[in-house]
Every structure is written in C-alpha cells, then in structure tokens.
C-alpha positions as CSV (number, residue, x, y, z in Angstrom):
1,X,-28.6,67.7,29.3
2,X,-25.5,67.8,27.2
3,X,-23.0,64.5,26.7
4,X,-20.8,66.5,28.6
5,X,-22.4,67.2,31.4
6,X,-23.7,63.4,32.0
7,X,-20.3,62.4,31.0
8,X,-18.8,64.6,34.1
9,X,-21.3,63.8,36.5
10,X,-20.3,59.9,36.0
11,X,-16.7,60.7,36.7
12,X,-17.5,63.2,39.3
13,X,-19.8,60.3,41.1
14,X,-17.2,57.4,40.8
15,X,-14.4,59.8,41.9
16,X,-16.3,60.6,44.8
17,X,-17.7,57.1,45.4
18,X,-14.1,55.6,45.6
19,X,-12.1,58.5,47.5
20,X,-14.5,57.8,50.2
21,X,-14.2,53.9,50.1
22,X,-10.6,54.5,49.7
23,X,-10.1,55.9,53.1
24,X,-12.4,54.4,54.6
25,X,-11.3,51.2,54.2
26,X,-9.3,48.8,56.4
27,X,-7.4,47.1,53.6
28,X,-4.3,48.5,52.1
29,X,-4.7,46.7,48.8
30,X,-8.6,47.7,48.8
31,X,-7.6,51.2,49.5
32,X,-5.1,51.2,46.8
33,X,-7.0,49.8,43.9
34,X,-9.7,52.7,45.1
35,X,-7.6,55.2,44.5
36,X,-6.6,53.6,41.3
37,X,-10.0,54.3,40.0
38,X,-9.8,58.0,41.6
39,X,-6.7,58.9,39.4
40,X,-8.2,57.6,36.7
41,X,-11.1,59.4,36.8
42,X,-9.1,62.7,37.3
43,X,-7.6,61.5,33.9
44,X,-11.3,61.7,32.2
45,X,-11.2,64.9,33.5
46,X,-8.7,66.4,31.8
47,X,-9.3,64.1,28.6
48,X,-12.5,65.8,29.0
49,X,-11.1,69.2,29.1
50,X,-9.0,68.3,26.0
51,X,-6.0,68.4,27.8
52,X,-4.7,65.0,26.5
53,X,-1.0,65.5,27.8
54,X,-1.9,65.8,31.6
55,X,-4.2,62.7,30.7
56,X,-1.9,60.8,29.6
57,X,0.9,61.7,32.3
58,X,-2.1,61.3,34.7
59,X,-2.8,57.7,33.4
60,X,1.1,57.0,32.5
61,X,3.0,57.9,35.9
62,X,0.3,58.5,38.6
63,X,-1.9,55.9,37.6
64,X,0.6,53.7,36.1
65,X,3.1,54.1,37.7
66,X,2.7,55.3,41.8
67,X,-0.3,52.9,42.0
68,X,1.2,49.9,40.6
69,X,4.5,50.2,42.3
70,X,2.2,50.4,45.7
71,X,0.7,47.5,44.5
72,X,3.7,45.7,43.9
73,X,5.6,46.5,47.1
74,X,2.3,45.9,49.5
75,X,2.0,42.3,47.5
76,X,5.6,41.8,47.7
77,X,6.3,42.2,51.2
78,X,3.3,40.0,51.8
79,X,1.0,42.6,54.2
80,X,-1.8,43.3,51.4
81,X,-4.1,42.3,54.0
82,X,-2.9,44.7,56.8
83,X,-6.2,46.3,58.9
84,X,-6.2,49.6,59.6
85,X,-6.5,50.3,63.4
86,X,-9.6,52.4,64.6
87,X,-9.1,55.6,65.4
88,X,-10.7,57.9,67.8
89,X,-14.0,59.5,68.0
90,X,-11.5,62.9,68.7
91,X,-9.7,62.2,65.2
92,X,-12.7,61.6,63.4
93,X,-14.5,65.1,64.5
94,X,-10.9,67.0,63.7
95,X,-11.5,65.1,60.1
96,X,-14.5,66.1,59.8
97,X,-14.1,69.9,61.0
98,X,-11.1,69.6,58.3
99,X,-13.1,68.8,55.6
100,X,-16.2,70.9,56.2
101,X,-13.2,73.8,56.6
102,X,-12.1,73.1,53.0
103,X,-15.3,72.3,51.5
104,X,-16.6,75.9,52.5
105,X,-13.5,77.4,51.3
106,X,-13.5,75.8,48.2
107,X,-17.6,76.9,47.9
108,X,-16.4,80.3,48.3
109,X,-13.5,80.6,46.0
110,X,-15.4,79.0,43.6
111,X,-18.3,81.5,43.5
112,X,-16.3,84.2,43.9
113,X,-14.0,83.7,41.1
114,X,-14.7,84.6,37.8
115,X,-13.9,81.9,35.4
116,X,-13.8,83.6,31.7
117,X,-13.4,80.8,29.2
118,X,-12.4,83.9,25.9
119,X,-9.4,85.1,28.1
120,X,-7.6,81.9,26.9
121,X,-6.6,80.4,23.8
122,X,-4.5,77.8,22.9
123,X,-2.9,77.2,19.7
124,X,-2.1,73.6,17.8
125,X,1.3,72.4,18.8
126,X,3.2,69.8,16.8
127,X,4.0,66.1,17.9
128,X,7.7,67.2,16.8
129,X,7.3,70.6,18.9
130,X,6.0,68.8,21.8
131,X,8.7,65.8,21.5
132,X,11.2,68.5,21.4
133,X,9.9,70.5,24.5
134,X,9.7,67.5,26.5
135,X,13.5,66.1,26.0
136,X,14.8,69.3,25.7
137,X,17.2,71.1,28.3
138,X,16.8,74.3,27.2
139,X,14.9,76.8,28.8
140,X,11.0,76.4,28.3
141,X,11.9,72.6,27.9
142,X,10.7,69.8,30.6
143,X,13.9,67.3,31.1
144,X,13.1,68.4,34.8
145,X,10.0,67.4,35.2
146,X,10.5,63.7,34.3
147,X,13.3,64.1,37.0
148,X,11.1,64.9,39.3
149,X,9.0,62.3,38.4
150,X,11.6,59.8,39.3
151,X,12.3,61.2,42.7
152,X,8.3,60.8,43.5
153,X,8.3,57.4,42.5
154,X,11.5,56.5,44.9
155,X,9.6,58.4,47.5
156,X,6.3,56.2,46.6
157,X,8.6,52.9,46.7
158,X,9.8,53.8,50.5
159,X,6.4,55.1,51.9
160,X,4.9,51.5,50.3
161,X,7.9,49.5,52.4
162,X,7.2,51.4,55.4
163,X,3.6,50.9,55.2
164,X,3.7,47.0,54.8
165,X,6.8,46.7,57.1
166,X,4.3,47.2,60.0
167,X,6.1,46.1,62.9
C-alpha cells in the first residue's frame, strides 16, 4: 500500500465518521465542531490532490470562516446546548431511501465514467500571476468570487440566529 492511499483512507474514515455524528447528534455545538472536522478533511483532500488553492480557501472561509461564525452566533445567543427533537420513524425511512437513491447513483456514475488522468495538465502559475487573477476585475479574474463569499457568510450568520433563536 502506497502513503497515498493510507493517507486517503484516514481522511476518507474521519470524514465519514464525523458526517455521521454530525447529524446525528442532538447538540448544535456538537454537530458543529463535527462538521468542522468534515471540512477539514475535504481540505486534505484537495491538499492531497495538489490543489493547494481550494485547500486553503477550504480551510480559510469554509472552515474558518462559516464554522466559526456558527460557532460564535450559537455561543453568543446562549442556545449551544439546544436538543434536537426526534423525528419520525416516516422521516427516517425517506432519509434513508434518499441516501441509498444517491449512493447508487453515485456507484454508477462513478463506474461508468472514464476518469483519464493524461487528458489534463496543468502548468506552474506564479504567486504574482495568481495574486493578480485573484484581485483583478478583468475578465478571467476572481473579484467575484470573494463577493460571493461574503454574501454566504451573511447567509451563514442569519441561518446561525435562526437556529439558536428557537422559540
């Protein structure tokens, strides 16, 4: 077995191990700091992959940044230990039918694809290029991503308040 492949398998395993904690659990903050360890994973991933960007923006504003502003408004607002309320035996087979749907359709487009690795190369981009790309406003530049960004983590900072304003 390759470093590689042992070194996936461990991510693969805690990524797995926490999603399923994470909602599964009746604590918010529990739940949270679960997921915390799921994104961070998906960041070894891609560091693993040698994508380093998307590892870093992984880490910086979904790990970083989504996950601690949860944190923060659950633990301001005082409701970090909120329980979840059971749900149905009903919900729980429409989960389940939901996940064994995308589970097989994932099997299958998996298997069926063909995943050519030599179709693909990338060449060595600067830390100037890449600065420049990033704050740039031109076209092929990605000023509107970060924008976008900003938007998400208003949209994360609402759901958080309406999640620990529990009436």
């Amino acid at each position: 077995m390759s470093i590689n492949l042992i070194i996936f398998s461990g991510l693969a395993l805690v990524m797995v191990i926490a999603a399923l904690f994470a909602v599964t659990s009746s604590k918010i903050m529990r739940a949270t700091t679960l997921l915390l360890f799921v994104l961070f994973g998906t960041a070894g991933l891609y560091f693993m992959l040698h994508y380093s960007f998307l590892g870093a923006v992984q880490i910086t504003v979904y790990a970083g940044g989504i996950v601690v502003l949860l944190i923060f408004v659950v633990l301001l607002l005082g409701k970090g230990s909120v329980d979840v309320t059971q749900t149905s035996m009903r919900r729980y087979m429409a989960g389940t039918a939901t996940a064994l749907t995308g589970m097989v359709l994932a099997i299958y487009l998996i298997t069926s694809t063909d995943f050519a690795g030599d179709k693909f190369t990338a060449e060595d981009v600067t830390m100037k290029e890449l600065g420049m790309s990033l704050m740039g406003t031109e076209k092929y530049n990605y000023i509107l991503p970060f924008e976008v960004m900003s938007v998400l983590l208003l949209a994360c900072t609402v759901g958080a308040i309406l999640i620990a304003r529990k009436k």
